[in-house]
N, C-alpha and C positions, 0 to 999 in steps of 0.2 A: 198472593196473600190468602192465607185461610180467612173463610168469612164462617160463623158456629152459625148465624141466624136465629139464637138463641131466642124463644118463645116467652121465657115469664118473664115477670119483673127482677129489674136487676138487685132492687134491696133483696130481694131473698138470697143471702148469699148462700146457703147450704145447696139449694138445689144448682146453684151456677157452678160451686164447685166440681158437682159432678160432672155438668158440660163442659166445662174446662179440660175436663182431661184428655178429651179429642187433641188437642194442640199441641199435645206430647209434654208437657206442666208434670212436674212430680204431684202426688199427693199433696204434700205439705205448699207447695206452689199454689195448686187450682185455690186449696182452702185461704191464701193466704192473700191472693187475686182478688178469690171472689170478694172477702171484707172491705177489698179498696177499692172496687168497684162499685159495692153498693153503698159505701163513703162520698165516694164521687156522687153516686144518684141522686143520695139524699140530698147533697150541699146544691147540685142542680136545679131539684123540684122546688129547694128554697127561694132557688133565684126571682122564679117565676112571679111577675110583678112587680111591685115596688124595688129601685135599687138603693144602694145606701145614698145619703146624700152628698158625699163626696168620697173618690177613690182614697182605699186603703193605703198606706204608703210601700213603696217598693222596697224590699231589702234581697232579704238573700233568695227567694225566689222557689219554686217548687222543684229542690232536686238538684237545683244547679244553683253556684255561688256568682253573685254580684260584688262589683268591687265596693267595698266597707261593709262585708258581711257582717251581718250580725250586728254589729256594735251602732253604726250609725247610715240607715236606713238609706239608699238614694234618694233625689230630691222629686219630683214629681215632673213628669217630661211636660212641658209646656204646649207640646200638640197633643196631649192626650184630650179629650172630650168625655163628657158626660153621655151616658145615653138614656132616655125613658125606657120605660119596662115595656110600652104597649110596642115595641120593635121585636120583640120576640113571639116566635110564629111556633104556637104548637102541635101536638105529636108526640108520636114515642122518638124516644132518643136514641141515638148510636153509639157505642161504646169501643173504644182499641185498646189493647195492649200494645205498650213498644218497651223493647228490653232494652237495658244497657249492653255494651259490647266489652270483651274480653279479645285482648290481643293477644294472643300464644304467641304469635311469631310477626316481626317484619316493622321494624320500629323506625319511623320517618323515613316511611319507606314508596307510601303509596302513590304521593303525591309525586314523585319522580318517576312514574310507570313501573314501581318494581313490586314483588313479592307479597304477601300477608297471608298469614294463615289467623283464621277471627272463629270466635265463637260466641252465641247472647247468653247473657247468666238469665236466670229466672226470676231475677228482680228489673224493675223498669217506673214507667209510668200507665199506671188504670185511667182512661178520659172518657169524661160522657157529655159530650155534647148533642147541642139540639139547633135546626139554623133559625136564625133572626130573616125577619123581614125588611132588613135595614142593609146598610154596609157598616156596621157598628161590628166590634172586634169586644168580649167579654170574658177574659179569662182568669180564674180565679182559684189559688191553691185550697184544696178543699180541707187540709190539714190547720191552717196558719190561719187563712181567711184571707190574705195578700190577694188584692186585685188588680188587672191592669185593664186598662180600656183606652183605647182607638177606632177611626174608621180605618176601613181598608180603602187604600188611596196610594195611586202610582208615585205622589209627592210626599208620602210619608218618610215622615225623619225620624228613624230607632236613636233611642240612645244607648251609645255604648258606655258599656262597664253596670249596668243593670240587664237583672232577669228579663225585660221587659224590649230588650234586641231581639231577643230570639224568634218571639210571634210575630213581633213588628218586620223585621226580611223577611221572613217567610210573607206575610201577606202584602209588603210590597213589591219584591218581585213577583209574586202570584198576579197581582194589577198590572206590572209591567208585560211580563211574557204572554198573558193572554186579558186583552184588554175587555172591559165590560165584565168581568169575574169579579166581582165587587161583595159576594153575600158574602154577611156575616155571620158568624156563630157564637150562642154563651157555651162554654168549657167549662167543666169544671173537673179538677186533677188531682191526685194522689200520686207520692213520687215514695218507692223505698230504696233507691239508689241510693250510696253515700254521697253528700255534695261534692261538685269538683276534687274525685278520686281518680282521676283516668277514665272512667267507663260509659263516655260520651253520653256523659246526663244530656249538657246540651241539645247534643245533635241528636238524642232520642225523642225531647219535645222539638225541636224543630220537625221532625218526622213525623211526630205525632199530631202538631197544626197541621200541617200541610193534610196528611188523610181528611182532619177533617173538612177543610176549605176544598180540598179536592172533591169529597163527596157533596156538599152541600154545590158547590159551583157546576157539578156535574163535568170536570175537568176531561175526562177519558172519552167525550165524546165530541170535544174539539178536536178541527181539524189541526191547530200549533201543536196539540197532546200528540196526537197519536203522528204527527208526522215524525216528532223527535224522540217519543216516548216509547217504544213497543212492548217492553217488559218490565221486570221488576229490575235486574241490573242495569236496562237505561233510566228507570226512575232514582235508581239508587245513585249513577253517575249525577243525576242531575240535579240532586239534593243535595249532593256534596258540593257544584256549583254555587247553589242557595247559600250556601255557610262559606264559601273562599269565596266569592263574587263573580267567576269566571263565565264566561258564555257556554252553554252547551249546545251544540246542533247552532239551528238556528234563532233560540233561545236568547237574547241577550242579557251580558252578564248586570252586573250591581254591585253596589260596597258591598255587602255579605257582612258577617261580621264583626269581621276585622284579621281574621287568622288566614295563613295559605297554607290550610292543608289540602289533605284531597278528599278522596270518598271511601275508603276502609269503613269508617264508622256505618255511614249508610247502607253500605253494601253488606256488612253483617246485620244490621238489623233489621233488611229487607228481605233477605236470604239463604238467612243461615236455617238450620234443618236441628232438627233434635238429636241429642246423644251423637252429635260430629264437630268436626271442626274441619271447616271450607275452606280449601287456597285459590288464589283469587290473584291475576295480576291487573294492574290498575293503567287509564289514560289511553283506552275507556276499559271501561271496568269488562273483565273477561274470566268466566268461571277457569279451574284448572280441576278440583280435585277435592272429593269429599274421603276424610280421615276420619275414621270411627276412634270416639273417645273409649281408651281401653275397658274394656267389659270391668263391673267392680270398683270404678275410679270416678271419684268428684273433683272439681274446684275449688279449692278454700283460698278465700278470697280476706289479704290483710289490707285494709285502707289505711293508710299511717296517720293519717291528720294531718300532715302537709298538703296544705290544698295548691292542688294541681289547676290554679285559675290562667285561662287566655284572657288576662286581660291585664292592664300598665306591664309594669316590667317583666312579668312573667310569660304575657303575651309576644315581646321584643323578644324573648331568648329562645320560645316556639318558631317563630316567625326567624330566626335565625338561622337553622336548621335547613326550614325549607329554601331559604335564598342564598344558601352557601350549594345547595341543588341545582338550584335555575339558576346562577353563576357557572356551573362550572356547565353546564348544557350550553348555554348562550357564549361560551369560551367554545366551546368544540365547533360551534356551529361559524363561529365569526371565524375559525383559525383554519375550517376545512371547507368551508363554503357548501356546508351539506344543511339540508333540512330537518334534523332530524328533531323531534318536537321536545323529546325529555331526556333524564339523562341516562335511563333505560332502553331506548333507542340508538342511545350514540354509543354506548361501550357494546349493543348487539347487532352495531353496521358492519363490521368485521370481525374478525379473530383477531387481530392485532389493535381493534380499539382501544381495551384500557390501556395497553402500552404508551400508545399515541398522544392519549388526553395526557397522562403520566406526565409525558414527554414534554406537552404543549405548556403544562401548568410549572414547571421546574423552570422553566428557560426563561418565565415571567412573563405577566401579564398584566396589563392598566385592572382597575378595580377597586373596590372596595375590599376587598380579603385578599389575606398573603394568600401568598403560594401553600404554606407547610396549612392553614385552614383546610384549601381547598383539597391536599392530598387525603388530609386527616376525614375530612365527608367523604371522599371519594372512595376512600378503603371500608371506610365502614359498611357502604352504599354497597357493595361489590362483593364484602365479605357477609351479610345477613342476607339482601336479594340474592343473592349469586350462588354461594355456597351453602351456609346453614340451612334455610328453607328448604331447597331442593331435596338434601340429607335429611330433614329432619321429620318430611313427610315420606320418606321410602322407612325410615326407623318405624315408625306409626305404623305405615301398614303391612310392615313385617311382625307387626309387637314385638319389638326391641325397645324396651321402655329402659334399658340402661343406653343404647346408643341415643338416642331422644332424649334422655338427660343430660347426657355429655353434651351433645348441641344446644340444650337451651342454654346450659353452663356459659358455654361460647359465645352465645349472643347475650347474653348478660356481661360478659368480660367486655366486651366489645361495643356494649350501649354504657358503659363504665369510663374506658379510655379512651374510647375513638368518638362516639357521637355527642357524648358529655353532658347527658341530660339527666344524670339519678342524683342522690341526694342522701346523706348517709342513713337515712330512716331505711329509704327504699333499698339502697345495697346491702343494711344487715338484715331485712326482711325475708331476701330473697338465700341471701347465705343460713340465717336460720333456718328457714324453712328446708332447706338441704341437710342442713345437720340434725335436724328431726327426725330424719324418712322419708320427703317429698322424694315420688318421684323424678319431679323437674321443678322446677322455678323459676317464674322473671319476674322485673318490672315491665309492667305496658304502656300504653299510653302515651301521651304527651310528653309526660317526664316532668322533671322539678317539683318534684312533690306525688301523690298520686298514691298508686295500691301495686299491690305485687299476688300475684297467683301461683298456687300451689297445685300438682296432682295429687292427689292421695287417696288410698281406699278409702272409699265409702265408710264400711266398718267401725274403721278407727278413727273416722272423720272428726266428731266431737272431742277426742281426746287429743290430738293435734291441733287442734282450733285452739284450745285452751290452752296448752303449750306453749305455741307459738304468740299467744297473746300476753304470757306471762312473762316469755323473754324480750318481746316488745318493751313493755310496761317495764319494767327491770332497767331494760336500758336508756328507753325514753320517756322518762312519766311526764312530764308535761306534755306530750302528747294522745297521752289516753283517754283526756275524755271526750275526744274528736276520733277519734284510733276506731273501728271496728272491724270486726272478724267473721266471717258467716261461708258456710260453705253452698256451690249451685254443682247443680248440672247443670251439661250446656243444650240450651234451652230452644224454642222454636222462634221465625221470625215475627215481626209487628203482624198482631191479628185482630180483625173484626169480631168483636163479639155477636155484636145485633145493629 
């Protein structure tokens, strides 16, 4: 992870901008960081002393959607705790960047050991925290004012369907996995992510607690750290444990919470490199291949206003995806008496394996999903890990940017019919933006809502944004005033400022 070590004060945002640009930040980026960093300072240096006399109420959260966003606030978690101001231990404060993620390629994909090609946009979350001398947890959107406060404690209970899971697992398994890691931090955050659009708001504040409890707990020089931990892509596998609940290493797992995906999200926002786009196969997370984004070409980025939330039913029909996965793995493994852990393993134990599962799934099986489910995840699974990816990073680094469009074409057809996760906002977002002049176009993400990514030159980048935002709006107006459009490059991983 880059650390800048940055020397002044974070309110001066002019001169941070300049530092910024080490981190590979476009111009308009550093300058636009730096405001929401010294946003974040300021709501900080506020904190100091006195706190309000009773927490804020929790609604939709910094960046990321709670369930009854917006309209009727969550209720106040019953473990949360009040904490005095003299628990905060001063000093200069440290500051991250964590970016949101952009899936190019490889949709419900990762968490089955297969494919992803990921890159971070240049938007994310600015955090400046400072640590307490307490085991008291103080985290506060510095936009809204929304507070949330606990202790860090191995018996803590997150509630799901509020902002207020995300720090809460994070710093309970942080207590679990390495015990006596109890110091706490006040936070304070700035998000310019679109809420729950696909581009792993969540899992970018989860990544972003964690740096900082890791730095305050001095985490990297335990011995459970570094026995499990060695780099960024084993931190990043084991983040993605944090948020599905699974065990890593010797690590033991937790609820997480509540979703079973895998570790894409982390592993781009840990790792990803400026002006590229990284493929990556997952379970455990293993670099493949850096793709240079074509010379001349941005991201424009359309968020529909269909929020793309893991949580009540939208959460079940994520969660469906991945257990139509680990069905048809736990089918191969019971029907061939092989070990094989995922279901990127089992069709790569032979040359005749997908025939076989094929085979094994047609002729019926006990379970919960038909047969024609499991062939329908199967094909999907087999035709974007398998195929398209592979093709569609040899397109890239030939610049073949019409054969790269053709392939995204295909995994768009194919996260359409086969995997069944898009939503008509996002299928005409993605066909728009093709009938524009993008050079490629998907949906990414979770799906059922969510944002769709464009290539397009630079250049004419503004005048495509607007376009594309007009025939949005044209066809969907009630979803425009949630709807935005902004164009990134793809951008560098979560960095330390100071």
């Amino acid at each position: 992870m880059i650390e800048l070590s940055y020397p002044g004060e974070l309110t001066d945002a002019d001169n941070l901008a300049v530092q910024l640009a080490a981190t590979g930040l476009s111009g308009d980026a550093c300058e636009s960081k730096s405001r929401l960093l010294a946003q974040a300072a300021r709501v900080l240096s506020a904190m100091g002393g006195e706190r309000p006399a009773s927490p804020l109420p929790l609604g939709e959260g910094p960046g990321v959607r709670a369930a009854g966003h917006g309209h009727h606030p969550s209720p106040l978690p019953t473990n949360l705790r009040l904490v005095p101001g003299e628990g905060t231990v001063s000093g200069p404060p440290m500051a991250f960047f964590v970016p949101g993620r952009i899936e190019v390629l490889g949709k419900h994909t990762d968490y089955a050991g297969g494919r992803t090609m990921v890159a971070t946009a240049e938007r994310g979350f600015c955090m400046v925290a400072r640590p307490r001398g307490d085991q008291q947890m103080v985290v506060i959107d510095a936009r809204t004012g929304e507070t949330v406060r606990f202790a860090i404690d191995p018996e803590l209970k997150p509630q799901v369907d509020s902002w207020s899971n995300y720090p809460m697992t994070v710093a309970r398994r942080m207590a679990r996995n390495f015990p006596g890691a109890c110091r706490g931090a006040d936070i304070a955050l700035v998000s310019d992510l679109p809420p729950a659009a696909g581009m792993s708001s969540s899992s970018a504040f989860m990544v972003g607690v964690f740096l900082v409890l890791s730095e305050v707990n001095r985490l990297p020089a335990r011995d459970e750290y570094w026995h499990n931990i060695g780099n960024q892509t084993d931190l990043a596998g084991y983040l993605g444990t944090v948020e599905n609940g699974q065990s890593f290493g010797k690590l033991s797992g937790d609820r997480g919470v509540g979703t079973f995906g895998g570790s894409e999200d982390q592993t781009a926002i840990l790792c990803a490199e400026p002006n590229q786009i990284s493929q990556y196969s997952f379970c455990p997370v293993e670099f493949e291949k850096l793709l240079p984004v074509p010379p001349g070409y941005v991201f424009a980025i359309g968020a529909s206003g269909v929020v793309a939330e893991k949580t009540g039913a939208a959460r079940e029909k994520y969660n469906t995806a991945s257990r139509l996965a680990t069905a048809l793995a736990e089918i191969w493994r019971r029907e061939t008496g092989r070990d094989d852990p995922h279901l990127a393993a089992a069709l790569g134990s032979s040359p005749d394996a997908p025939a076989r599962l094929k085979a094994i799934v047609r002729a019926g099986v006990p379970g919960e999903f038909t047969a024609e489910a499991l062939l329908t995840r199967l094909e999907h699974f087999m035709v974007e890990s398998g195929e398209i990816i592979p093709a569609a990073g040899d397109a890239l680094s030939a610049g073949d940017l019409r054969a790269f469009g053709r392939l995204v074409d295909r995994s768009q057809h194919a996260t359409e019919h086969l995997l069944g996760n898009q939503v008509p906002e996002t299928v005409f977002l993605a066909a728009s933006a093709r009938r524009l002049g993008a050079a490629a176009a998907s949906a990414f993400g979770a799906g059922f809502g969510g944002s769709v990514w464009a290539l397009v030159e630079a250049a004419r980048a503004d005048d495509f944004l607007a376009a594309w935002a007009g025939e949005y709006g044209s066809q969907f107006p009630q979803h425009v005033p949630l709807a935005s459009f902004f164009a990134t490059g793809a951008g560098p991983a979560a960095f330390r400022v100071c």
